[in-house]
C-alpha positions as CSV (number, residue, x, y, z in Angstrom):
1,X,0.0,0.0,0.0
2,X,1.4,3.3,-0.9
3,X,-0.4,5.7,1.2
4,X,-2.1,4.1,4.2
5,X,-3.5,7.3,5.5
6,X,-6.2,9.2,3.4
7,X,-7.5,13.0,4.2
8,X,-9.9,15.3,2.5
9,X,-11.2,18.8,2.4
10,X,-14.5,19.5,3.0
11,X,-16.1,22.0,0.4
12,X,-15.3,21.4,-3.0
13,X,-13.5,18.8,-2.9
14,X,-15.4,16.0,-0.8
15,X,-18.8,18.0,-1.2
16,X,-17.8,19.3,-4.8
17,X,-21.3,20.5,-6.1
18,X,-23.7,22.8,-4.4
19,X,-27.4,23.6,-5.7
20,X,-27.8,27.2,-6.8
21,X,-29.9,28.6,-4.0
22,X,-29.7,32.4,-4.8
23,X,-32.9,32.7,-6.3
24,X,-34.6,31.1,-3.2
25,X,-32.8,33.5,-0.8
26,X,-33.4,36.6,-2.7
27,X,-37.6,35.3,-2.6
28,X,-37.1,35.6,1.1
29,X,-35.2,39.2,0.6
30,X,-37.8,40.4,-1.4
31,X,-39.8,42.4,1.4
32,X,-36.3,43.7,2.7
33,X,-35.5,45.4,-0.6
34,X,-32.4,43.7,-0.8
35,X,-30.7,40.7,-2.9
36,X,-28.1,38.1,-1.4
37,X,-25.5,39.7,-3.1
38,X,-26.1,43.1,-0.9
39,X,-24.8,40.6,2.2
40,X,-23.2,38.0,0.8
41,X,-19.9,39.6,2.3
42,X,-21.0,40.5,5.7
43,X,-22.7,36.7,6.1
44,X,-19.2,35.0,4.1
45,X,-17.4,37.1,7.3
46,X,-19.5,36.1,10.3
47,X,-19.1,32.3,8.5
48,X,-15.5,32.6,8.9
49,X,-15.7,33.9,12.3
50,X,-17.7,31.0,13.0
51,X,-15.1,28.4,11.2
52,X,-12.9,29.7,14.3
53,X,-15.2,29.3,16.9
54,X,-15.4,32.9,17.3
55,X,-19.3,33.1,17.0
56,X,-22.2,30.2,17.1
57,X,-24.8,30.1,15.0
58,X,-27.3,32.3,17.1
59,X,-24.8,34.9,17.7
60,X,-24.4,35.2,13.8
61,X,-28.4,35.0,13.7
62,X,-28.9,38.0,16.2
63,X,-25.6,40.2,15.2
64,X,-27.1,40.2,11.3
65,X,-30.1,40.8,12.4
66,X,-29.2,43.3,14.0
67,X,-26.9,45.2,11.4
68,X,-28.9,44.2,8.4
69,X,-32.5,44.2,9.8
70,X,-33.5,41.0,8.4
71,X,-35.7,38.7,11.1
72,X,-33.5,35.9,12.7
73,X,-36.4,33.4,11.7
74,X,-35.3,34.7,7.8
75,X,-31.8,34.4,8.4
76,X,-32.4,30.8,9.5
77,X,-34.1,30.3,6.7
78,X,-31.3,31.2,4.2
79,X,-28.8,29.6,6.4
80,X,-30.9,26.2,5.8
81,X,-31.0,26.4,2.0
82,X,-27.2,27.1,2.1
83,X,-26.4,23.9,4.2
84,X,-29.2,21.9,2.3
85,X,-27.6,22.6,-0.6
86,X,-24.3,20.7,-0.2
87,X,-24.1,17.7,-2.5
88,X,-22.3,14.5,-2.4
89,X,-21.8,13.4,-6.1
90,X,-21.9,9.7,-6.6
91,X,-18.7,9.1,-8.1
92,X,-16.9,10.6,-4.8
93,X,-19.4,8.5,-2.9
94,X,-18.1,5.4,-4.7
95,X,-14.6,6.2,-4.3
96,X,-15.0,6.8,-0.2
97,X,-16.6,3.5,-0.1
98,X,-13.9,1.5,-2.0
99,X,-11.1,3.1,-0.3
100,X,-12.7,2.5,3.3
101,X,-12.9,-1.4,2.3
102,X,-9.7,-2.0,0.5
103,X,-8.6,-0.4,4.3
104,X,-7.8,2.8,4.3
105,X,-7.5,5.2,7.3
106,X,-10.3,7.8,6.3
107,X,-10.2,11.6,7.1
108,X,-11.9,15.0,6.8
109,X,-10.2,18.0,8.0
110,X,-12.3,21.0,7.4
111,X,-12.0,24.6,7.6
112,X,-16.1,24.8,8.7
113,X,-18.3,24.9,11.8
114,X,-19.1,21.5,13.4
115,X,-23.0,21.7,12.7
116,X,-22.3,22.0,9.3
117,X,-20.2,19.5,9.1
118,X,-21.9,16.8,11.3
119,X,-25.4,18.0,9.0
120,X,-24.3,16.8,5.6
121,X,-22.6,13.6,7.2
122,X,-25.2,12.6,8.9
123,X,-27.8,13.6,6.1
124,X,-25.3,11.2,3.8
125,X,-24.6,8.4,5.8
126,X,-20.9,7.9,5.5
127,X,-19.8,9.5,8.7
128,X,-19.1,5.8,9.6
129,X,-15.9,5.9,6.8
130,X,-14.2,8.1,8.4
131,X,-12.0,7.4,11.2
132,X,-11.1,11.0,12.0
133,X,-13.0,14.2,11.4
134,X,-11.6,18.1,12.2
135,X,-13.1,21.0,12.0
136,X,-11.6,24.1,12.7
137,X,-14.4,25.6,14.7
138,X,-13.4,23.2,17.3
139,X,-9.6,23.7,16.6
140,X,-10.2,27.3,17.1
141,X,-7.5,27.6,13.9
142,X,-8.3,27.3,10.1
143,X,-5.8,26.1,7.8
144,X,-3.3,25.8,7.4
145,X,-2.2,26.4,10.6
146,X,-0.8,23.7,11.7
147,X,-2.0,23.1,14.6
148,X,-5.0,21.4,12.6
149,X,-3.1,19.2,10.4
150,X,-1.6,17.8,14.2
151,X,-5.0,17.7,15.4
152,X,-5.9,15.3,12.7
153,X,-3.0,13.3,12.7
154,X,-2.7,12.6,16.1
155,X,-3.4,9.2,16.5
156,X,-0.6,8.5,13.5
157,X,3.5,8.2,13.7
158,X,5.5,10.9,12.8
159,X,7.5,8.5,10.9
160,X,4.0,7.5,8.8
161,X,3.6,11.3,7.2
162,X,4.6,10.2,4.4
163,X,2.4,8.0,4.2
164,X,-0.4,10.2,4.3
165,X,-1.9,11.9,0.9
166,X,-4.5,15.0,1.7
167,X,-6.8,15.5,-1.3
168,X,-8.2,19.6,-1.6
169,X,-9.2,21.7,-4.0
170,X,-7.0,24.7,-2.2
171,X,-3.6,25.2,-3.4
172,X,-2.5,27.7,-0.7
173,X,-5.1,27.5,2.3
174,X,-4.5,23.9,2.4
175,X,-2.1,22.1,0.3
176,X,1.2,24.2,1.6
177,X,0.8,23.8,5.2
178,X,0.8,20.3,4.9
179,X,3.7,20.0,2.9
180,X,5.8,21.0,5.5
181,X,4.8,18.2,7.4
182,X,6.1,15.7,4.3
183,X,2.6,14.6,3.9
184,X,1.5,13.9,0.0
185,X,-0.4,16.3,-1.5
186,X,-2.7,16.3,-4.1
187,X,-4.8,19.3,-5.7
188,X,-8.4,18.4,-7.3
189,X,-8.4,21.1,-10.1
190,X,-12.0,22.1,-10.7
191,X,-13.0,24.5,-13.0
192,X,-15.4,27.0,-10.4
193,X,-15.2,31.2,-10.5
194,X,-17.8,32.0,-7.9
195,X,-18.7,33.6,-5.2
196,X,-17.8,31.6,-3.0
197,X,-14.5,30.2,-4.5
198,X,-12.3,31.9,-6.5
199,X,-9.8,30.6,-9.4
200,X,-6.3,30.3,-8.1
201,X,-3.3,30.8,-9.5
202,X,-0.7,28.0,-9.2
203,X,2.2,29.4,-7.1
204,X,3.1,25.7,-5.8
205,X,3.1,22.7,-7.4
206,X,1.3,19.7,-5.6
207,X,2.7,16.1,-5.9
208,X,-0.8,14.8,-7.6
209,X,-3.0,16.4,-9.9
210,X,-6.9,15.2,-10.4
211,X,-9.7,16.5,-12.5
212,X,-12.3,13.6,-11.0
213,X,-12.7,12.3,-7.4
214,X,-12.2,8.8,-9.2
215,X,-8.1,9.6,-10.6
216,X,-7.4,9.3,-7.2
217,X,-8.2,5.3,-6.8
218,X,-4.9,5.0,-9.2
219,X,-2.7,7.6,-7.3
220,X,-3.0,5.7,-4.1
């Protein structure tokens, strides 16, 4: 076995598709005279804040509120539709599956909040492939500090980093912290200029490229 130990990132790369829910949020907007785009930014923030255990859920409800006065009840609303919209695609279901029973170590580490997290898995099923799950809302840190990448490879060797491959679709966030561990890295190039995720230009290069969750079944 090449690589014994096997850890992904969490959005866009293990949840690589998300339903376009902008139209359902500005419906709820509507009476507010205002369109998701007008907070995108200020929610995106208080999401980040959140990632780092800075703020919980009904802080973020009430401070918004507050500054952008929109009900809590809608702003739970539109937080709702944004986890709901998280999807697993079947090919990456398949290859968690197949690596779980050909014995691989299993692992998320994931710059989100823990509810969030803990929703889709849950709502998916396939928590039990997993042998280790962080999130940085309990790490208090977001990658790629490192204290996260030791949080999630606690329970392995030192002399076994190498053995471990992380699969993300973030070149600098996550992929060059972990290099300095001597862990494997390997970058899951997806073609997505959003919002939420910007195109990045390649200032490192990663040990394995991908285009589909499935490329990595013959890396590994």
């Amino acid at each position: 076995m090449k690589y014994k130990y096997i850890f992904f990132d969490w959005g866009y790369t293990l949840i690589s598709k998300f339903e376009n829910v902008d139209d359902k949020i500005n419906k709820i907007l509507e009476k507010y005279n205002l369109k998701w785009d007008d907070i995108f930014r200020k929610w995106k923030n208080y999401q980040i804040l959140n990632s780092l255990g800075k703020v919980t859920e009904k802080e973020i409800y009430k401070d918004l509120s507050s500054i952008l006065n929109i009900t809590e009840e809608d702003l739970k609303k539109i937080d709702m539709l944004l986890l709901e919209s998280h999807i697993l695609d079947g090919e990456t279901r398949e290859t968690i599956v197949k690596l779980y029973e050909k014995g691989y170590y299993l692992g998320i580490i994931s710059n989100n909040s823990i509810r969030n997290v803990e929703y889709i898995l849950k709502r998916e099923d396939i928590r039990k492939y997993f042998k280790k799950v962080v999130i940085s809302e309990e790490v208090k840190e977001r990658k790629p500090n490192l204290k996260v990448y030791i949080k999630a490879f606690e329970e392995i060797p030192k002399e076994e980093y190498q053995k471990i491959a992380f699969v993300s679709d973030e070149l600098l966030e996550d992929l060059l912290g972990v290099k300095v561990l001597g862990v494997k890295t390997i970058w899951y190039q997806q073609d997505i200029n959003n919002k939420w995720k910007k195109k990045e230009e390649v200032l490192i290069e990663p040990d394995y490229k991908i285009r589909s969750m499935k490329e990595l079944l013959d890396i590994i």
